[in-house]
C-alpha positions, 0 to 999 in steps of 0.5 A: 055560772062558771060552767054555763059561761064555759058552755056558751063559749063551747056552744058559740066555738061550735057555731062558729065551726058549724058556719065555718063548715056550712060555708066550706060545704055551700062553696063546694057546692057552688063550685060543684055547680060551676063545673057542671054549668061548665060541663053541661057547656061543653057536652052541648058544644061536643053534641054540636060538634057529633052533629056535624061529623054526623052530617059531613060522615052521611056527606062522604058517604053519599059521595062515596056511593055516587062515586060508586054508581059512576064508576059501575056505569063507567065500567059497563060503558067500557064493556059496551065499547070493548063489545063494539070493538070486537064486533068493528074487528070480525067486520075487519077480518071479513073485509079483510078476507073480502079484499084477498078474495077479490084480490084473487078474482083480480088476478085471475082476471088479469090472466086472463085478460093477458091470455085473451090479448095473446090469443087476440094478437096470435088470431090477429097474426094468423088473419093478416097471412089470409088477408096478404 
């Protein structure tokens, strides 16, 4: 009897263990899942934040290649107007090289109409002795 008794006091000293085991693994467990609650949680909100970045990354990069676009329109718009500019300065230098031609005519001219006036005044001056 003795050693029956010694048995069920080992027998309750090991149930006792056991549950106090059971209740240490269960509140590892339940810990365990509250960390992964949480971690479940936080992997959500970090997908949301992902998501985000993505949406404002394809944002920038629209921009980036509107700005893009703009700029090659901008820059050919400068090609045209240099373009023009070079075409508005051969028009110049010709007007220009016009302007000194007719500059010539006008002092030929001018020779020439001095020429005319002392020929008229020595023709005038050779009249007035035939007519004393």
């Amino acid at each position: 009897a003795d050693e029956v008794r010694k048995l069920a006091e080992r027998t309750q000293k090991s149930l006792v263990e056991i549950d106090a085991t059971i209740n240490v693994v269960v509140q590892s467990i339940m810990d365990a899942n509250t960390d992964i609650a949480q971690n479940v949680h936080e992997v959500q909100a970090l997908a949301v934040v992902t998501e985000n970045l993505q949406k404002g990354m394809n944002n920038v990069s629209e921009i980036i290649h509107s700005t893009i676009a703009q700029s090659r329109d901008t820059v050919n718009d400068f090609i045209g107007t240099s373009d023009k500019i070079k075409h508005i300065v051969v028009e110049i230098e010709k007007i220009n090289a016009i302007s000194k031609e007719n500059v010539a005519s006008i002092d030929n001219v001018s020779q020439a109409s001095d020429h005319l006036h002392a020929m008229t005044e020595n023709l005038n001056n050779e009249l007035s002795k035939f007519r004393s």
